[in-house]
N, C-alpha and C positions, 0 to 999 in steps of 0.2 A: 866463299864458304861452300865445302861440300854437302849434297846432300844426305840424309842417310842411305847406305847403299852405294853411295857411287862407285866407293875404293876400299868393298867390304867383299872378304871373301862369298863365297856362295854359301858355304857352313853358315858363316853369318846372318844370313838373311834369311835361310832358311828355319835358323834356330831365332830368329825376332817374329817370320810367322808361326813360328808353330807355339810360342809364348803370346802372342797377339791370340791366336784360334784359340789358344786353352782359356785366356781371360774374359772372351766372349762367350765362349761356352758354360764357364764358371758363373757368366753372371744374368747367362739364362736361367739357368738353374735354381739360381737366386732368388728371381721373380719370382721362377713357379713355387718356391719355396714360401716365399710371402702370399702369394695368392693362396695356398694351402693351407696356412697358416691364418688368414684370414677368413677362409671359411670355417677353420674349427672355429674360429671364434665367434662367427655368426650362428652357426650351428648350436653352441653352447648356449647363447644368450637367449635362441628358440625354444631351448630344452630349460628356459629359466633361471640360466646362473648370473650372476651377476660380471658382465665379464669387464669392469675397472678392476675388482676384487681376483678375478683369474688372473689377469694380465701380472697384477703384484704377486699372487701366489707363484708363477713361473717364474717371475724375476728374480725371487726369492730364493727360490728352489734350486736353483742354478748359479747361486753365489757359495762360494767358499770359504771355510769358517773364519777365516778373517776378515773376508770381505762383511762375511757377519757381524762380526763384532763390533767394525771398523764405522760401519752404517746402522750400528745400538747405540755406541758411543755420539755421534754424532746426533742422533734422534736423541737423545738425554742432554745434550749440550742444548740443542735448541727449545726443550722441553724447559729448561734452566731461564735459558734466556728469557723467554715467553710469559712462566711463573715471576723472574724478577720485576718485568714489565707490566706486570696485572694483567696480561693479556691471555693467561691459560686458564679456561674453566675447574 
């Protein structure tokens, strides 16, 4: 079995690290984008909001109207369910 590279042109190799560097790079980024992200959210909660209620308002916010619909309908099915079951106030 060869290894990768053994009997790979040099384009090759050069173009698997330069997609390796970009995917490391990319998922730096990433964190610091979470840890960013995780301070607004502390930051929020300091200034008194409630942030399980943020958290959904962005999730929300950032769905597309079918995705909306998609997740009404389903909230009403289980809403159904629930009521059939005695189990919805």
């Amino acid at each position: 079995m060869n290894n990768i590279g053994d009997n790979s042109a040099p384009q090759a190799r050069e173009k698997l690290k330069s997609i390796i560097a970009s995917i490391v790079h990319s998922e730096r980024e990433k964190q610091a984008s979470a840890t960013d992200i995780s301070e607004l959210y502390v930051s929020a909660k300091e200034d008194g909001f409630n942030v399980a209620a943020l958290r959904l308002a962005v999730k929300r916010s950032m769905e597309t109207p079918t995705k909306r619909e998609d997740r009404k309908a389903i909230e009403d099915f289980a809403d159904q369910y629930l009521s059939a079951t005695g189990m919805l106030d």
